[in-house]
C-alpha positions in Angstrom: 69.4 35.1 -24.1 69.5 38.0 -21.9 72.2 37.6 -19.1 72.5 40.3 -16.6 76.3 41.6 -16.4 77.6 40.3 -13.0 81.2 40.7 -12.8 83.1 41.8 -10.5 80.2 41.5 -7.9 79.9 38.8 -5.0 79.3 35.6 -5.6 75.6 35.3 -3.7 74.7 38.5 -5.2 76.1 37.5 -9.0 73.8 33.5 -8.1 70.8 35.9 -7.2 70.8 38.0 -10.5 71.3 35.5 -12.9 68.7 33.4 -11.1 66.0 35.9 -11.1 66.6 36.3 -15.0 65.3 32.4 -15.2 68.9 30.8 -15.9 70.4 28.0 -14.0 73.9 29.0 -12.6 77.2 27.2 -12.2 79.8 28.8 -9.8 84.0 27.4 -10.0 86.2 28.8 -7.6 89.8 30.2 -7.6 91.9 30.7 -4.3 95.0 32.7 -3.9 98.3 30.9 -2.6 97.5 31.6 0.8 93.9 32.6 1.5 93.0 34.0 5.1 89.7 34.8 6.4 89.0 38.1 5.2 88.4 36.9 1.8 85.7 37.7 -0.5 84.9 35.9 -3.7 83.9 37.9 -6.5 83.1 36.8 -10.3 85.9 37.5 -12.5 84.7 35.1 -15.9 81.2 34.4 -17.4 80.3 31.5 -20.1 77.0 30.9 -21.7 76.8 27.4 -22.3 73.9 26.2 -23.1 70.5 28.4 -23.7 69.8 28.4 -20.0 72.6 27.6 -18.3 76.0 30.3 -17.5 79.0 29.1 -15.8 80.5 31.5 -13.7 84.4 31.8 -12.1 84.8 33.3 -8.9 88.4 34.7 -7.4 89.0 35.0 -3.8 90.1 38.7 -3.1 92.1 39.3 0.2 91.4 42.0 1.9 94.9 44.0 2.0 96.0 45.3 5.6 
């Protein structure tokens, strides 16, 4: 199975990639104590379940001020 590297990159973007290699994508999210609206979430772990199938975790990053 060939599964394009996507960490670290946003979530819609990392969904996109792994889509257009024919895999179906599952996204789990992370939040920080206390998230504000500047966040973005990025992928920080990828799994490979099943032969078509990658789980992906995404971490909110705060923007710092």
């Amino acid at each position: 199975m060939n599964i394009p590297d996507v960490l670290g990159m946003s979530v819609d973007a990392a969904v996109e990639s792994i889509r257009s290699h024919g895999l179906l994508v599952h996204v789990q999210y992370t939040r920080p104590p206390f998230p504000t609206s500047t966040e973005v979430a990025r992928i920080v772990r990828m799994d490979a379940v099943k032969i078509d199938t990658v789980f992906l975790t995404a971490a909110y990053q705060v923007a710092i001020k």
